[in-house]
C-alpha positions in Angstrom: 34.3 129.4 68.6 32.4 129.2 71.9 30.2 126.3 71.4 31.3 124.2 69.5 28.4 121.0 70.2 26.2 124.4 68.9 28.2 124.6 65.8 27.5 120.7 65.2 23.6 121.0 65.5 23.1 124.0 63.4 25.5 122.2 60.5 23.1 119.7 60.7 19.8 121.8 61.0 20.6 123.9 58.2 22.3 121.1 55.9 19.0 118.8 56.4 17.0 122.3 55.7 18.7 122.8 52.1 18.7 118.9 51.6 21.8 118.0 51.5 22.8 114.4 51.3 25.7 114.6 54.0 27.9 117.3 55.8 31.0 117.7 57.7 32.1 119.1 60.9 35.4 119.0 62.8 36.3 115.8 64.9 35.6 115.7 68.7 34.9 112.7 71.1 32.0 114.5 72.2 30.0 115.6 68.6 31.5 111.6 67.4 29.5 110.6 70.3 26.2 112.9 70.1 26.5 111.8 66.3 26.6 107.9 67.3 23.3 108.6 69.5 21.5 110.2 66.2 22.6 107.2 64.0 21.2 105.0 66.6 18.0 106.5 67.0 17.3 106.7 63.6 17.7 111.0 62.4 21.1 110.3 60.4 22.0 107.5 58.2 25.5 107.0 59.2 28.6 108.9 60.2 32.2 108.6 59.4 35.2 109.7 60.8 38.1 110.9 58.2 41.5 110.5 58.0 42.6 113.9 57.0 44.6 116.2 59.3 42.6 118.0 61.2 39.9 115.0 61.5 36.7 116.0 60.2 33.4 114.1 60.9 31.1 113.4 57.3 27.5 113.0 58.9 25.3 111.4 56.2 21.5 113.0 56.3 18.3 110.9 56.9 15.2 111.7 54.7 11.8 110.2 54.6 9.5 110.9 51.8 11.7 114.3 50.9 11.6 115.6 54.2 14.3 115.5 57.0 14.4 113.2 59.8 15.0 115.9 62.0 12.8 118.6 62.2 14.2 120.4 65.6 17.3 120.0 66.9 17.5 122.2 70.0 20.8 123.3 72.3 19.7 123.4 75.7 22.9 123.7 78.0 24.7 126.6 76.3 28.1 127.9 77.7 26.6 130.8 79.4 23.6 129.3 81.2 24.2 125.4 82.1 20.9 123.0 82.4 21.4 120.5 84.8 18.8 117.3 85.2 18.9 115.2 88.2 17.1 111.8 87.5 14.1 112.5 88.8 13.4 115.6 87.1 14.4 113.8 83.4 11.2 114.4 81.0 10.0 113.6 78.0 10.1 115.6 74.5 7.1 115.8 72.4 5.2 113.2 75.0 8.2 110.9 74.0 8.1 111.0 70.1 11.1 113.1 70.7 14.5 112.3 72.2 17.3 114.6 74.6 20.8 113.9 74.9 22.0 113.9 78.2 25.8 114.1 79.6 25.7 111.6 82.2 29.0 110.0 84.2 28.5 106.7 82.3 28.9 108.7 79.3 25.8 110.5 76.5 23.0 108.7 76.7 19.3 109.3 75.8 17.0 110.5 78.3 15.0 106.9 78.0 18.4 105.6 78.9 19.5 107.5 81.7 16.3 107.1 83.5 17.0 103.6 83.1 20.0 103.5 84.2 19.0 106.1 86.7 21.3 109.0 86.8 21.1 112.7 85.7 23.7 114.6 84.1 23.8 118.0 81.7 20.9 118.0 79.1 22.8 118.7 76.1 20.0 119.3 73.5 16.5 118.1 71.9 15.6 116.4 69.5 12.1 115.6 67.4 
């Protein structure tokens, strides 16, 4: 596998497009991390790392009124074409009902929060 952060999102897309109440991807830092930021922000219920050998991550779905939480969950740096962000040039998604996860040296943070904090980094993907 070449992408493995793609893998995660469209695990996610197409388990919240089936409605299914949780799914499961294998562990990394990275997808525990982009995972965390969705939690936070409100488009999964929860996430759990297992024990098992290898470490799987169990991603619980968020639904309002029978419809997903997320209804686009874009890659925007791919292996092949890298999309870099310097802090100026940070933007808003859907005029800011929307959110992008950005790869930043203090770590993933939300674009709100690396304009904050003011730095630029990767733009990992979208999300609205």
């Amino acid at each position: 596998m070449t992408d493995p952060i793609a893998d995660l999102l469209t695990r996610i897309r197409n388990a919240s497009n089936v409605k299914k109440k949780e799914v499961s991807a294998p562990y990394s830092k990275i997808k525990l991390a982009i995972a965390e930021i969705l939690v936070r922000k409100g488009y999964l219920s929860g996430v759990v790392v297992s024990k098992d050998t290898p470490a799987q991550l169990l991603l619980a779905l968020k639904y309002s009124g029978g419809k997903p939480a997320i209804s686009s969950l874009k890659r925007v740096s791919k292996p092949g074409g890298r999309c870099y962000v310097k802090k100026d040039e940070i933007r808003e998604v859907l005029n800011g009902y929307g959110m992008s996860i950005l790869s930043t040296p203090q770590g993933l943070l939300t674009n709100r929060e690396a304009k904050k904090a003011q730095v630029g980094g990767e733009l990992i993907c979208e999300v609205y």
